[in-house]
N, C-alpha and C positions, 0 to 999 in steps of 0.2 A: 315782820320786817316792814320798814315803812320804805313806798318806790314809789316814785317819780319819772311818769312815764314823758318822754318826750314831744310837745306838739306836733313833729311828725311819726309819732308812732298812732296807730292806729287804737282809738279809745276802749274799744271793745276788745283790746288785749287784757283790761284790767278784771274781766271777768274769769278770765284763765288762770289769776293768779291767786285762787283761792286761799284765805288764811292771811293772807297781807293785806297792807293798807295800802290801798294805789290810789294816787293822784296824778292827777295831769298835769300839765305845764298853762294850760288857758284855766282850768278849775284855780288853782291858784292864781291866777291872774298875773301870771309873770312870763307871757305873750314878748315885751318887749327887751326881755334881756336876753344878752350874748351868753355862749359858752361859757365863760368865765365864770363871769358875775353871778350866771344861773346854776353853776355847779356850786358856788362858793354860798349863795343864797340858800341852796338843799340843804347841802350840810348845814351850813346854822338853823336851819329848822329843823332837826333831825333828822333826814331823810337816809337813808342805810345803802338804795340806789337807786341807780339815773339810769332809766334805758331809751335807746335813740336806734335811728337808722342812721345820721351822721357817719359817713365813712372817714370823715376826714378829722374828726374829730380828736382822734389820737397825733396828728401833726399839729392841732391847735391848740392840745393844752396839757400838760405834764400831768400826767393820772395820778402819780404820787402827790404832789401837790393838794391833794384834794382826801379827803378822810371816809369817802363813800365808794361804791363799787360802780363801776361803768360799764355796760353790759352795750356791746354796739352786735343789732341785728343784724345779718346779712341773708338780705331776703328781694325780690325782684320788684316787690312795691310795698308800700304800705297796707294793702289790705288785706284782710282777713285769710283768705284762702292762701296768701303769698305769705304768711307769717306760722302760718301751722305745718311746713314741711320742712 
């Protein structure tokens, strides 16, 4: 599966996810786009899914909408030890 991980997710997530292709959101160099644009941008590059800590992220953009899965963390920060429980 090809994911896309969120520039606020922590990079060292993508080692967790053995067997998939993970990219980041700065590795692709797409730092400057909004929700939208940047969900809408995955999917046209194939991306299968989008994972984020954005909580609000479901009041900002119609998940149907979109042809990829959205996986939103809820975890106390972004780093490592707060993303593994």
């Amino acid at each position: 599966m090809k994911v896309l991980l969120d520039e606020c997710v922590n990079r060292r997530l993508s080692r967790e996810l053995l067997g998939h292709d993970v990219r980041t959101v700065p590795q692709q160099g797409w730092n400057s786009y909004q929700n939208g644009a940047l969900l809408t941008l995955a999917a046209r590059e194939g991306f299968e899914a989008f994972v984020t800590l954005d909580r609000s992220l479901r009041y900002q953009q119609n998940a149907a909408h979109h042809p990829l899965a959205i996986l939103v963390l809820h975890t106390r920060s972004n780093r490592m030890v707060d993303c593994a429980h």
